[in-house]
C-alpha positions as CSV (number, residue, x, y, z in Angstrom):
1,X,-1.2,-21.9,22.2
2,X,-3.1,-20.7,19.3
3,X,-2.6,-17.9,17.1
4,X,-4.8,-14.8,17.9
5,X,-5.2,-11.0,17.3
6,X,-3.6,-10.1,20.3
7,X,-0.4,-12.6,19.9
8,X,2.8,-11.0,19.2
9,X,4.7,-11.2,16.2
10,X,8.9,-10.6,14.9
11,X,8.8,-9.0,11.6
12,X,12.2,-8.2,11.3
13,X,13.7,-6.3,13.0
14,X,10.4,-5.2,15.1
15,X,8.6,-6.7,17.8
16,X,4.8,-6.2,17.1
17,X,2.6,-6.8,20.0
18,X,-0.4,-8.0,18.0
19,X,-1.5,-9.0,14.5
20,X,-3.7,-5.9,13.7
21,X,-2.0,-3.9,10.9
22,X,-3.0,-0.5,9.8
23,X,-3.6,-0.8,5.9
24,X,-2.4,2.3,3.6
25,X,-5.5,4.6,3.4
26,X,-5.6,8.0,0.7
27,X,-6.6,10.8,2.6
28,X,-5.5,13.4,0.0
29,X,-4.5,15.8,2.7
30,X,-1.2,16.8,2.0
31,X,-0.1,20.0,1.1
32,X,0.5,21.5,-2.3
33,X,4.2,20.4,-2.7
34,X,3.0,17.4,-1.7
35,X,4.5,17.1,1.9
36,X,2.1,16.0,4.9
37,X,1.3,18.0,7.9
38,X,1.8,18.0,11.5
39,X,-2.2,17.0,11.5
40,X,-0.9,13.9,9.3
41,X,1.3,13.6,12.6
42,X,-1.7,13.7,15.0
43,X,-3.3,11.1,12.8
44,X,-0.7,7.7,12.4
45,X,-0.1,8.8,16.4
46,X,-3.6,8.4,17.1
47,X,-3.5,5.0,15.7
48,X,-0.3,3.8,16.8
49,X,-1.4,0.7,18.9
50,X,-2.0,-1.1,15.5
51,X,0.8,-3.8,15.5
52,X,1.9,-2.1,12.3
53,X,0.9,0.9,10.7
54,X,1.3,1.3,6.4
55,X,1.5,5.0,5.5
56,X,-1.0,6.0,2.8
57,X,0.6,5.0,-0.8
58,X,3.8,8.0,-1.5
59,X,4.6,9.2,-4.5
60,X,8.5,8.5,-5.0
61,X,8.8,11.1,-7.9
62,X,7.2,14.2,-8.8
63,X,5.6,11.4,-12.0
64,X,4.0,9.2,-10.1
65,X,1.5,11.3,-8.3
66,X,-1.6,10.5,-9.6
67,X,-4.6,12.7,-7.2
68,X,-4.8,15.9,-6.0
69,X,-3.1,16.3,-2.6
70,X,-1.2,12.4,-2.3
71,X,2.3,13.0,-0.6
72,X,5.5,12.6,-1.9
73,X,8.9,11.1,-0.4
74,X,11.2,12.5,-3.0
75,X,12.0,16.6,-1.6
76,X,13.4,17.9,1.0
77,X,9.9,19.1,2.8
78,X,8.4,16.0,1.9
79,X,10.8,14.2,4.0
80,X,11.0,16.9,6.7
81,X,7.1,16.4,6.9
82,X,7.3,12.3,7.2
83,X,10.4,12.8,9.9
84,X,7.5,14.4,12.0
85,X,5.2,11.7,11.7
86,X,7.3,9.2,12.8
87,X,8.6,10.6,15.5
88,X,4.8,11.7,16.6
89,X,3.9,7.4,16.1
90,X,7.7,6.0,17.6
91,X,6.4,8.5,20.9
92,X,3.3,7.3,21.0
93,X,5.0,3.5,21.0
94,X,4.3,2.8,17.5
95,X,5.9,1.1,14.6
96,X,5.1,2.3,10.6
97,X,6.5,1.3,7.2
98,X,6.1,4.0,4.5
99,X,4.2,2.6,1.1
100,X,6.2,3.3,-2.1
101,X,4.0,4.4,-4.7
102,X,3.4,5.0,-8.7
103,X,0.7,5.4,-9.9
104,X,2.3,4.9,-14.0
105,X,-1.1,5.3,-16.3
106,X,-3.9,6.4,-13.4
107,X,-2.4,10.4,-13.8
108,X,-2.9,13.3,-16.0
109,X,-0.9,15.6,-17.9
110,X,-1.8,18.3,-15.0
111,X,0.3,15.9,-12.1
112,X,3.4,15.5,-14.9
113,X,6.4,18.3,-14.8
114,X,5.7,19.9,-18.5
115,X,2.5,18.7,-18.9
116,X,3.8,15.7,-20.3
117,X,1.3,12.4,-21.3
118,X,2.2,9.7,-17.5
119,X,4.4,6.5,-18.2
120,X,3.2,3.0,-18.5
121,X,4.0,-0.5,-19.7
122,X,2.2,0.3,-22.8
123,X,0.2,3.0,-24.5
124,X,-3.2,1.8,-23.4
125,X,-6.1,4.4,-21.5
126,X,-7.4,3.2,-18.6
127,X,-11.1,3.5,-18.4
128,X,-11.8,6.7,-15.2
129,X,-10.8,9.4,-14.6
130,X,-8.3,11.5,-12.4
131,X,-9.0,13.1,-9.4
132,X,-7.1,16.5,-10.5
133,X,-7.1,20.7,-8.9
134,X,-9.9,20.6,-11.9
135,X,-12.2,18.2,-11.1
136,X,-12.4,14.9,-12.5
137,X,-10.5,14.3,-15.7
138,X,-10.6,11.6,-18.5
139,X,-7.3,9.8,-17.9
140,X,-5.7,10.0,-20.9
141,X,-3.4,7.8,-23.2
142,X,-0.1,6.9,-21.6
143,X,3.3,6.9,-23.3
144,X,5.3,3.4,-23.0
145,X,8.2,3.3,-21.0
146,X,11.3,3.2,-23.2
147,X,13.8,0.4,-22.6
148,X,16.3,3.0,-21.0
149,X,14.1,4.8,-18.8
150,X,13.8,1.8,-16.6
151,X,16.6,1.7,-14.6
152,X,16.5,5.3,-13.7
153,X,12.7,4.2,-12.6
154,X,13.7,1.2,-10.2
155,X,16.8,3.2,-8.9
156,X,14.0,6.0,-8.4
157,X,12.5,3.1,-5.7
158,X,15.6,2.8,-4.6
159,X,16.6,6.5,-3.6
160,X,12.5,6.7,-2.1
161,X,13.8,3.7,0.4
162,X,16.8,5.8,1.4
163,X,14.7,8.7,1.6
164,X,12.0,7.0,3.5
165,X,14.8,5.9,6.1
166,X,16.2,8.8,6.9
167,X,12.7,10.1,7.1
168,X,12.3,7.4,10.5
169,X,10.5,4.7,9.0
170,X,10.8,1.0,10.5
171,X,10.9,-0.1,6.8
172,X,8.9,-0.1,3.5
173,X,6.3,-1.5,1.4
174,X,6.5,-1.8,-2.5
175,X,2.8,-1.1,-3.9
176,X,2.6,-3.8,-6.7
177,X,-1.4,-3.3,-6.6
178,X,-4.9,-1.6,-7.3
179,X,-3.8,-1.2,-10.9
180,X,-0.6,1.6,-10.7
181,X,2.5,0.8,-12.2
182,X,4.2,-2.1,-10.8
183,X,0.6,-3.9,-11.2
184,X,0.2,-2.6,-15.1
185,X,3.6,-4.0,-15.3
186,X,2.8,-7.8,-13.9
187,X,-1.4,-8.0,-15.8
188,X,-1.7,-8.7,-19.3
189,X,-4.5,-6.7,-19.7
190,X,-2.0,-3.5,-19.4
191,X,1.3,-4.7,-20.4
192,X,1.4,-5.7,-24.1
193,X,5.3,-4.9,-24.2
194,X,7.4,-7.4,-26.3
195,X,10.9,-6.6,-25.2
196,X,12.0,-8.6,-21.5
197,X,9.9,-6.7,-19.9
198,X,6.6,-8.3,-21.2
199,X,4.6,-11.4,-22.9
200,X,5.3,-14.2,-20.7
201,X,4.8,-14.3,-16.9
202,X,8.7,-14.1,-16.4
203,X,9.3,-11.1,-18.4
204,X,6.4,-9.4,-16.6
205,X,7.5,-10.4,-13.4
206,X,11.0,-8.5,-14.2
207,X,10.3,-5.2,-13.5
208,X,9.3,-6.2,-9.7
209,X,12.2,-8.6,-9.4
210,X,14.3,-5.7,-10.0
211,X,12.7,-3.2,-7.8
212,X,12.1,-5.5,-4.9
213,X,16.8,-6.0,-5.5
214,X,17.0,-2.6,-5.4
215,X,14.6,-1.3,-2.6
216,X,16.4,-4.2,-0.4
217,X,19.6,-3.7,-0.8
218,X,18.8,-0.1,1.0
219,X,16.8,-1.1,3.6
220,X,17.5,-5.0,4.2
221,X,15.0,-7.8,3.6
222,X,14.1,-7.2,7.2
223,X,12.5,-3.8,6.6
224,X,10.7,-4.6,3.5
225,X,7.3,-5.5,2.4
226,X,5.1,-5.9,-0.9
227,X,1.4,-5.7,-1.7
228,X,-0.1,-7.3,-4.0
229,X,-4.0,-7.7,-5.4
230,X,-4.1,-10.9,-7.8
231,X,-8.3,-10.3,-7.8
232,X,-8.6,-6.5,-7.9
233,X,-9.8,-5.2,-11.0
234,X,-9.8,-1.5,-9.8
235,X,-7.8,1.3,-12.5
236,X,-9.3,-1.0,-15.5
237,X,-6.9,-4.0,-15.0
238,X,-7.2,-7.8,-15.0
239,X,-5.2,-10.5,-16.0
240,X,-6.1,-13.9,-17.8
241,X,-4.5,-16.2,-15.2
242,X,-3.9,-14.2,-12.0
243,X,-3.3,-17.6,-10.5
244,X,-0.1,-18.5,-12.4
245,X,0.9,-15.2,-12.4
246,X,0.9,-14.1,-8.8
247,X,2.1,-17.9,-7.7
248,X,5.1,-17.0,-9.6
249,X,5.1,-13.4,-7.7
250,X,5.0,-15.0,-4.5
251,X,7.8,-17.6,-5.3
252,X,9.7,-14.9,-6.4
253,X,9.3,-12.9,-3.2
254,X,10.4,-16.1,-1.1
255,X,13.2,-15.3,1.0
256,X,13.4,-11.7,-0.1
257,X,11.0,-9.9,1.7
258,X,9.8,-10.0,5.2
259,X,6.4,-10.0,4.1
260,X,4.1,-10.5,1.2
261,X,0.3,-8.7,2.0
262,X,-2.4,-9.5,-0.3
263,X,-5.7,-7.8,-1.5
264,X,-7.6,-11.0,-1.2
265,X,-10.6,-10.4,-3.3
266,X,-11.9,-7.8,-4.8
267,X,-13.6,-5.3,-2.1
268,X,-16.1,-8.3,-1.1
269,X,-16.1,-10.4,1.8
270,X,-17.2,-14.0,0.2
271,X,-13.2,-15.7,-0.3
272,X,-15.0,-18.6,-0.9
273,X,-16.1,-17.0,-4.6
274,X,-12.5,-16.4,-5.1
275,X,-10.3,-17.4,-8.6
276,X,-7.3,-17.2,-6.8
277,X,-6.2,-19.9,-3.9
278,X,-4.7,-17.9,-1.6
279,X,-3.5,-20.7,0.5
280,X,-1.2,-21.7,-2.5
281,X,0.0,-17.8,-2.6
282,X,0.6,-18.2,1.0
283,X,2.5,-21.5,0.3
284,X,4.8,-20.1,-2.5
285,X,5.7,-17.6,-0.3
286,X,6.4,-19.1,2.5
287,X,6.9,-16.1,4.9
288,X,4.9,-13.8,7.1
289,X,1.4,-13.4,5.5
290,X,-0.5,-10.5,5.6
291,X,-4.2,-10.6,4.6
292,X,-6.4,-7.9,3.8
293,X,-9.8,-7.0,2.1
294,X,-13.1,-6.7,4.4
295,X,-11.9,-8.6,7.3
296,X,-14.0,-7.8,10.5
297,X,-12.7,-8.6,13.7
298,X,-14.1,-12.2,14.2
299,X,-13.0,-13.4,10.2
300,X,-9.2,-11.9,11.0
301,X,-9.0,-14.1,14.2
302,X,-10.9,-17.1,12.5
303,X,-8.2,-16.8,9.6
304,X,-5.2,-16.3,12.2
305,X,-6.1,-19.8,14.2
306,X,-6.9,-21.2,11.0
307,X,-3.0,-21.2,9.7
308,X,-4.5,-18.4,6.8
309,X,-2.5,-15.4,7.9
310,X,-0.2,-14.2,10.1
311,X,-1.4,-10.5,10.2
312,X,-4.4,-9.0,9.1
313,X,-4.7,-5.2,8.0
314,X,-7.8,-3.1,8.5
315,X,-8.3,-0.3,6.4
316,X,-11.8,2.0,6.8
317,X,-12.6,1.0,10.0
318,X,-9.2,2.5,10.8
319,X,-10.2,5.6,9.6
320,X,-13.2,6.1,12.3
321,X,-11.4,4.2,15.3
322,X,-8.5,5.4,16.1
323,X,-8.4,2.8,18.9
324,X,-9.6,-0.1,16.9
325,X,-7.0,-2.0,18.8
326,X,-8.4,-1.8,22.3
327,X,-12.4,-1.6,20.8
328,X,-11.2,-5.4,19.5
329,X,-9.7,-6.5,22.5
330,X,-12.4,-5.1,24.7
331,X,-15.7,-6.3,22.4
332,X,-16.2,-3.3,21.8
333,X,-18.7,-1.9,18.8
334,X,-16.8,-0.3,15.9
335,X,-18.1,2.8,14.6
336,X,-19.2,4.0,11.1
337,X,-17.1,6.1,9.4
338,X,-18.0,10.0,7.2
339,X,-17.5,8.4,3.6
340,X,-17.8,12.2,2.8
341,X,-14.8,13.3,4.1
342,X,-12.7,10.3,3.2
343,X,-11.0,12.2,0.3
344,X,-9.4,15.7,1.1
345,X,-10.6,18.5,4.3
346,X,-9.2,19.3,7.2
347,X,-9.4,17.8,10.8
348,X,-12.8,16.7,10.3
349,X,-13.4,13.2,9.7
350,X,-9.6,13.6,10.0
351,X,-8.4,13.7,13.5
352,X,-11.7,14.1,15.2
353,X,-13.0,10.7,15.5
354,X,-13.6,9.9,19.3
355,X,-12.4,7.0,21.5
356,X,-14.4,4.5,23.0
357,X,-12.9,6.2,26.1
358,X,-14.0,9.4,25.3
359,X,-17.6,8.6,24.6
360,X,-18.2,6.9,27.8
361,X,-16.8,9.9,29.6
């Protein structure tokens, strides 16, 4: 029988009973100590027939926040608020890993306790700006991490993994992409370091290699997951050979993690333009796959009976279809989605998308 949208998978410990996975979505609607809301709760619930759902990226210290409003997983009310949202998706017959999030150079002095200049590999600006409680803000020059500070940082992973656990989550995703910290760590382009954690592929590698030993021996290789985005040059980052450097990301994943989800691309739906070959990613890998960047529908089942994926995560068309599971199965039409109120609000463009059901009522 061939692989569909609709066939079910074992990711661990989880049964999923179909391929369509919820990708991590900023909504910047958490409250100001960073802690979601029960209408975070109504949300994931309403969107609990994905196979899996990824919580929007989660700041795992006060540091690594990065945008007005992004929530965190390192306080008490932050996990008192996430408890709630799993409980509202596990009712509703759902299954959600929590993304573990840094942003390291993409913050600004207002985010950091004291004001301080953010952390990253090395003292190089990205070119943008932060989203901060005063408008947009040049992001300014980071301070390199010092060779001590990094174990306190990957045991920082560590302790979000615990926290993210108690908190109800079926497991986690590292966020090794888009340009935050783990990313600035692996590209050349941000990491000019020349201690053992940069120069060649290896040592920039490291940092992940540790994190990834940490955040599993808390939750299990079965409950953990890592994203990566060889192509992405979003947050001012590149790297001169993503190919040799995310094949030896994915060989060093293999047998680690219970799956590996990649940004294929960079926001554009032409693969075939692509300097990466995913298929070798895939290959090094050599676990459960998870694709992702402008799939529709009909290019997500094409690459799951093609051998190219095993799941495939949706990300805006999430964000207006709550039920984008049964819109697939049934043929539906997707709607559009309020690009307006992606970023920050209340219910609206929130919560108040309508089903298919609903509009035919």
């Amino acid at each position: 029988m061939s692989t569909d949208l609709f066939s079910p998978l074992r990711l661990g410990a989880l049964q999923l009973p179909n391929r369509i996975v919820m990708a991590p979505l900023t909504r910047c609607r958490a409250n100001r100590d960073n802690a979601v809301t029960p209408l975070t709760a109504l949300y994931y619930a309403q969107r609990a027939s994905a196979g899996l759902i990824i919580s929007e990226a989660t700041q795992i210290v006060p540091e690594g926040q990065g945008y007005i409003l992004t929530p965190g997983i390192h306080s008490p009310a932050q996990i008192n608020g996430w408890t709630v949202v799993t409980e509202a998706v596990h009712a509703a017959g759902g299954r959600m890993f929590l993304q573990l999030w840094h942003v390291g150079r993409i913050s600004h002095a207002s985010f950091q306790p004291g004001g301080v200049a953010p952390v990253a590999p090395s003292a190089i600006a990205a070119d943008g700006q932060a989203y901060t409680f005063d408008g947009f803000q040049p992001l300014p020059v980071p301070r390199a991490l010092e060779l001590a500070e990094i174990p306190p940082l990957v045991e920082a992973y560590a302790q979000a993994a615990r926290n993210a656990l108690a908190a109800g989550f079926d497991g986690v995703e590292i966020h090794a992409a888009n340009g935050y910290l783990l990313d600035q760590f692996l590209r050349d382009k941000t990491n000019h370091r020349t201690d053992a954690y940069g120069g060649t592929i290896a040592n920039r590698v490291r940092l992940l290699d540790e994190v990834v030993s940490a955040v599993t021996a808390v939750a299990g290789e079965g409950r953990v997951g890592v994203r990566i985005s060889p192509e992405n040059t979003f947050n001012d980052i590149d790297d001169s050979d993503p190919q040799a450097l995310f094949s030896a990301v994915a060989a060093m994943l293999k047998g680690r993690v219970e799956y590996l989800h990649v940004v294929e691309g960079e926001d554009r739906n032409d693969l075939a333009q692509a300097r990466v070959d995913y298929a070798k990613l895939r290959s090094a890998f050599g676990g459960t796959y998870m694709a992702c960047c402008n799939y529709t529908p009909d290019k997500a089942a094409a690459a799951l009976r093609g051998g190219r994926a095993d799941l495939v995560a949706f990300g805006r068309p999430f964000i207006a279809n709550p039920d984008l599971v049964t819109r697939v199965r049934l043929g539906i039409a997707l709607a559009g989605g309020d690009a307006a109120s992606y970023y920050g609000g209340n219910e609206a463009g929130y919560t108040d998308y309508p089903t298919a059901t609903t509009l035919s009522n």
